[in-house]
Backbone bond lengths (Angstrom), bond angles and torsions (degrees), N, CA, C in turn:
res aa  C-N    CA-C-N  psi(-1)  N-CA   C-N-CA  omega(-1)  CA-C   N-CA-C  phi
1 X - - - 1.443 - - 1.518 107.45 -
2 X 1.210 110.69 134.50 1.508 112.83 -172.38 1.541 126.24 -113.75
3 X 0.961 132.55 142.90 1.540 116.84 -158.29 1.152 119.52 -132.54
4 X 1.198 157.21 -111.74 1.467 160.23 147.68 1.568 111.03 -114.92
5 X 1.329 106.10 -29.51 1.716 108.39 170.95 1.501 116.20 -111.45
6 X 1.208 125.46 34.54 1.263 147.81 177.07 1.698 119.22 104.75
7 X 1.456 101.40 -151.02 1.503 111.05 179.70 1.354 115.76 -94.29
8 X 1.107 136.96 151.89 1.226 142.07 -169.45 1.176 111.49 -76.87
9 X 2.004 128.56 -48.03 1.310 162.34 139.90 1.734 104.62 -20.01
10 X 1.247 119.32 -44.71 1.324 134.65 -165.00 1.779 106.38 -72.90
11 X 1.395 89.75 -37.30 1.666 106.34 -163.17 1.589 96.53 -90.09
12 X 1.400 112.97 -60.97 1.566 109.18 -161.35 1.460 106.16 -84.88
13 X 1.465 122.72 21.49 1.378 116.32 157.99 1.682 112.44 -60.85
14 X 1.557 102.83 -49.80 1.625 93.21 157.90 1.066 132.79 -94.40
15 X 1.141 142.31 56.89 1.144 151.48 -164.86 1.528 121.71 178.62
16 X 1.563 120.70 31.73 1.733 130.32 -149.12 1.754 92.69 -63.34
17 X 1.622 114.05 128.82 1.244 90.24 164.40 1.567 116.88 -130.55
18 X 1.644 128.85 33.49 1.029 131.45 133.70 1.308 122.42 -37.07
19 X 1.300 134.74 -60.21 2.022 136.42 175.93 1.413 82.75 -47.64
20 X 1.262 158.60 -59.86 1.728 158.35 -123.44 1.685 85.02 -82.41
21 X 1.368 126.46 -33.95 1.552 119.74 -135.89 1.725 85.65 -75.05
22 X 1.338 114.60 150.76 1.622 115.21 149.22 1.363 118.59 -90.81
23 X 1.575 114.05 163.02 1.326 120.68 -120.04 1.893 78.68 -80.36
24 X 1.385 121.71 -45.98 1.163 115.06 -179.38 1.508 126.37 -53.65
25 X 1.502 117.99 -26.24 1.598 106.10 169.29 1.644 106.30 -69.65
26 X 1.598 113.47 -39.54 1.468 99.15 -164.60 1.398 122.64 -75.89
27 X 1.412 122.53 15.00 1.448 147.57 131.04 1.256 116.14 -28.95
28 X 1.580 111.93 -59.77 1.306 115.42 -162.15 1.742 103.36 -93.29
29 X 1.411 121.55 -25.32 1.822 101.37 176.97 1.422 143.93 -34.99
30 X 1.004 138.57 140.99 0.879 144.90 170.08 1.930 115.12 -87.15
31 X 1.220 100.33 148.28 1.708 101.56 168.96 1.609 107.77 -77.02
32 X 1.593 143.02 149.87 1.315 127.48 161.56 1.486 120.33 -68.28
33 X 0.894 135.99 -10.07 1.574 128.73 159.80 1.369 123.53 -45.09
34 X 0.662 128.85 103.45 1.930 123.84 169.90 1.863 93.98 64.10
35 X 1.351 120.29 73.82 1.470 97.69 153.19 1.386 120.43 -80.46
36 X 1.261 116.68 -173.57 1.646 105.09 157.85 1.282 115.29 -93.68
37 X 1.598 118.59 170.40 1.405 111.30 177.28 1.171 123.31 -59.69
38 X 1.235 103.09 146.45 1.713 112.13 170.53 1.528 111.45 153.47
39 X 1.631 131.40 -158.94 1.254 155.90 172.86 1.243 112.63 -65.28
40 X 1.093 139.11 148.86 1.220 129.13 146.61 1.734 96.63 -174.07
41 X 2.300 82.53 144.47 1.601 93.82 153.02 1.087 109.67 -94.17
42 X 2.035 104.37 159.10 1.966 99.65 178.96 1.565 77.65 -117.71
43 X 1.411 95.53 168.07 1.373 125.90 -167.80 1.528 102.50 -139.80
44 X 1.510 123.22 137.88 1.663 124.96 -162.79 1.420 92.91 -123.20
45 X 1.180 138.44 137.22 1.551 131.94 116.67 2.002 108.13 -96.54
46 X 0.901 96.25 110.00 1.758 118.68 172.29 1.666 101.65 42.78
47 X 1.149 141.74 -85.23 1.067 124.55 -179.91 1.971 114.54 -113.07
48 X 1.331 104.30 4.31 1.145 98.74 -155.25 2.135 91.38 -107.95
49 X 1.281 116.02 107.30 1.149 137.24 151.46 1.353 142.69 -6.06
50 X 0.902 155.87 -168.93 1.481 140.22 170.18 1.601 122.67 164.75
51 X 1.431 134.70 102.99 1.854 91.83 -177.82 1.798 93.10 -111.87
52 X 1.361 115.91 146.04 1.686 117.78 154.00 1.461 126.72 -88.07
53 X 1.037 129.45 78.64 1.741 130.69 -153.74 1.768 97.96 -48.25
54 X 1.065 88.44 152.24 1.618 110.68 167.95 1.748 130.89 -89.28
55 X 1.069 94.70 24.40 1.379 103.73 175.69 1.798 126.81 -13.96
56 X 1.033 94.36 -76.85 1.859 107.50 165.65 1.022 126.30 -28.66
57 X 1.405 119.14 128.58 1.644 109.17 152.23 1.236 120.20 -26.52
58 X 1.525 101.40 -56.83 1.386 115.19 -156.88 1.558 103.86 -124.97
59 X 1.397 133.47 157.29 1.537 126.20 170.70 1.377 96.43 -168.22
60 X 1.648 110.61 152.26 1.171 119.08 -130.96 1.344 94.19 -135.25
61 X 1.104 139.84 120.98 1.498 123.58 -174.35 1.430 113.27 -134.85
62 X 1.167 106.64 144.35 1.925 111.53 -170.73 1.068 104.98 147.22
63 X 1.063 109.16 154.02 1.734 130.74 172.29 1.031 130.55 -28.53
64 X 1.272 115.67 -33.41 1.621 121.31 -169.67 1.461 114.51 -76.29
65 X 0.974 133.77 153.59 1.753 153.09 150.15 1.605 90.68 -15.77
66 X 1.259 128.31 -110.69 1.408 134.06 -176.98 1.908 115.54 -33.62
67 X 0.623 126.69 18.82 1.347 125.51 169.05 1.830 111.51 -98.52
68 X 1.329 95.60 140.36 1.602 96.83 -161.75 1.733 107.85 -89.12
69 X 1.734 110.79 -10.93 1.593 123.07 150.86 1.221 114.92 -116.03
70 X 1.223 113.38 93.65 1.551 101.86 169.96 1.183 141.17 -62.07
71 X 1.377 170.41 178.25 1.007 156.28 132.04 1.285 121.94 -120.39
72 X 1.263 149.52 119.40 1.725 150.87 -146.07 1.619 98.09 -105.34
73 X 0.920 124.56 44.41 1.370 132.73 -167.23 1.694 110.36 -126.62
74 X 1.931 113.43 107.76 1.261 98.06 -172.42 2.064 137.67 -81.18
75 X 1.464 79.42 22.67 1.618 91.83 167.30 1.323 123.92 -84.28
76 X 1.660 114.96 -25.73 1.428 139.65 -177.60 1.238 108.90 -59.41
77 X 1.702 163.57 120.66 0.988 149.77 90.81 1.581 108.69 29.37
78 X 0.859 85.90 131.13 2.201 107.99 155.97 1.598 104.40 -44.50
79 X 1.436 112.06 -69.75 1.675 131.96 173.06 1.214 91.14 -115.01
80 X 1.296 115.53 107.18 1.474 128.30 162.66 1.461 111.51 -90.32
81 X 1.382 121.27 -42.71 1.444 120.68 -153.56 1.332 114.79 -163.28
82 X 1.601 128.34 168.10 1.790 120.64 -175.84 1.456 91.21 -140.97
83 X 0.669 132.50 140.52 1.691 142.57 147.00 1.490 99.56 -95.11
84 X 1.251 111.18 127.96 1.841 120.22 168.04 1.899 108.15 -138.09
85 X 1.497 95.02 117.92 1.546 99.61 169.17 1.813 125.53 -68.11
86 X 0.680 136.15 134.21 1.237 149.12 -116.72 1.857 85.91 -131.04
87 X 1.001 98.52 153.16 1.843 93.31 157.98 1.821 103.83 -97.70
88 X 1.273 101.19 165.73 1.251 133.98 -171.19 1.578 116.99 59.52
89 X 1.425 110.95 31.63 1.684 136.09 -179.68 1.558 114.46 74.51
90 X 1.290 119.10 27.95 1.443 128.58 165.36 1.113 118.66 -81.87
91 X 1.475 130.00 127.53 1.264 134.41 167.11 1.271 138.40 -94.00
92 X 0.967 172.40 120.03 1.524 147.20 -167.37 1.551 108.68 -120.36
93 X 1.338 115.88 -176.72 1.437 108.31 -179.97 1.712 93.89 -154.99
94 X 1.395 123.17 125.48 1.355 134.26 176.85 1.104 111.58 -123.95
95 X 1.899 98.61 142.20 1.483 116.86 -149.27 2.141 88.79 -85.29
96 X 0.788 121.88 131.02 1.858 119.92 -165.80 1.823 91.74 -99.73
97 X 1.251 125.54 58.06 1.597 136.60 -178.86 1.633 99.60 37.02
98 X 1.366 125.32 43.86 1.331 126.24 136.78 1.520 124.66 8.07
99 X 1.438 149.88 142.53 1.237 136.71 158.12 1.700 84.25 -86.66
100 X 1.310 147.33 -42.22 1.365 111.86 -140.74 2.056 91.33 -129.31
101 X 1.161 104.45 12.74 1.555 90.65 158.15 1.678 93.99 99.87
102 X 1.176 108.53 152.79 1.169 123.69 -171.06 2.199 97.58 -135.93
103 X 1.090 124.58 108.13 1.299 135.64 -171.38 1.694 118.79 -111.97
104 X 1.218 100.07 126.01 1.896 110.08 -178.12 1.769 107.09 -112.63
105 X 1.307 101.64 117.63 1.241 96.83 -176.05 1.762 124.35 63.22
106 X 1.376 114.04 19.72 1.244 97.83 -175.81 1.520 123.61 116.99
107 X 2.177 93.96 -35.31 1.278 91.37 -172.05 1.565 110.06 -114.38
108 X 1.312 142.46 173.42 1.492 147.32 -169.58 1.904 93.98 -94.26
109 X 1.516 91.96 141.10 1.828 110.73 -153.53 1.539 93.08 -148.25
110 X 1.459 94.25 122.49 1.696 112.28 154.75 1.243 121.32 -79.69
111 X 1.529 110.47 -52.51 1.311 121.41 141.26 1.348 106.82 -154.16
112 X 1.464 121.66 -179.39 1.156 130.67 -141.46 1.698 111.19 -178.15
113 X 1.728 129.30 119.91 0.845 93.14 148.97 1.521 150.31 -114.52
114 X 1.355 133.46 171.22 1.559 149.29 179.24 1.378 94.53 -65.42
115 X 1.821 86.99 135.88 1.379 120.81 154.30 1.069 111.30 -118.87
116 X 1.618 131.31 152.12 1.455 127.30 140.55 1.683 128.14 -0.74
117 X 1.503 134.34 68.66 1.445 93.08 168.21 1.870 79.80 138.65
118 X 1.068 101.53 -37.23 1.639 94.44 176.08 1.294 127.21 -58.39
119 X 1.382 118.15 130.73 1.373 132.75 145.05 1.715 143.72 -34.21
120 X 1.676 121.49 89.54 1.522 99.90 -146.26 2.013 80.85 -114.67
121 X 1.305 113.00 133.94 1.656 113.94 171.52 1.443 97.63 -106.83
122 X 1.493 112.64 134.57 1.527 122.75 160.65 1.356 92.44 -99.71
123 X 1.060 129.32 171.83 1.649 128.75 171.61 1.189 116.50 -1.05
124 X 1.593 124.99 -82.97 1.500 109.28 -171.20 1.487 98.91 -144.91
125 X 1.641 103.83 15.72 1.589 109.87 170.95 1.615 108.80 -92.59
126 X 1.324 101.26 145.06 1.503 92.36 -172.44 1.672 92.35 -122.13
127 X 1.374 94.73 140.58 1.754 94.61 170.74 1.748 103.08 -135.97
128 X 1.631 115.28 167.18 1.209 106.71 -169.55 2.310 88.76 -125.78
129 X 1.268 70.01 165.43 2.103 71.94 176.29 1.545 107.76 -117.12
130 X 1.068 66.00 169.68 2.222 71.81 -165.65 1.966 103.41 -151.87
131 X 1.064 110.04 138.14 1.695 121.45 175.55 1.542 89.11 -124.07
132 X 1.622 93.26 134.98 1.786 107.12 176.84 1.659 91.40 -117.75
133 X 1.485 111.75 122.94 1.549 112.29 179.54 1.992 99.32 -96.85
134 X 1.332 97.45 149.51 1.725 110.70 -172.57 1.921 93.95 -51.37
């Protein structure tokens, strides 16, 4: 996936964060071939793909037990981050007072919103966003 500040593939070669997923999100992935419509974060280990749909209004991501994406990764915050769907298909993503920053495209985000194709860093996990149209 390619973006304005590079490839997504390019970036999370160092940074794979499929191994990060807990065992209960990686239940829910999808392959990138034909998903169905909707949200989704993708998640890389080196060449091999991943999407976690976004189902929720709301989803909660960070380290901790109660987070509805976890990530096992000790750069992540407890509450690292929120994704909230928006009406009229807007998404946003809020930084949940992070110790190490929550980043869109490169840059440091309180919140912010997602497009197709963007680059989102929690600590040193990198994930990319994706919209699947019907």
């Amino acid at each position: 996936m390619s973006t304005a500040t590079g490839t997504v593939s390019s970036v999370t070669a160092r940074h794979d964060a499929l191994p990060a997923l807990d065992q209960n999100v990686r239940r829910q992935v999808v392959g990138p071939e034909d998903p169905p419509p909707g949200r989704y974060l993708v998640v890389q280990q080196g060449d091999d793909e991943r999407l976690v749909p976004l189902d929720a209004e709301v989803t909660r991501i960070g380290r901790g037990f109660s987070a509805d994406l976890r990530l096992d990764d000790m750069t992540v915050s407890r509450r690292h981050a929120i994704v909230a769907a928006l009406g009229g298909g807007r998404v946003r993503i809020l930084d949940d007072r992070s110790v190490n920053g929550t980043f869109v495209n490169g840059r440091p985000v309180v919140e912010a919103e997602l497009a197709d194709g963007d680059v989102i860093t929690l600590g040193s996990v990198i994930l990319g966003y994706r919209e699947v149209s019907a």
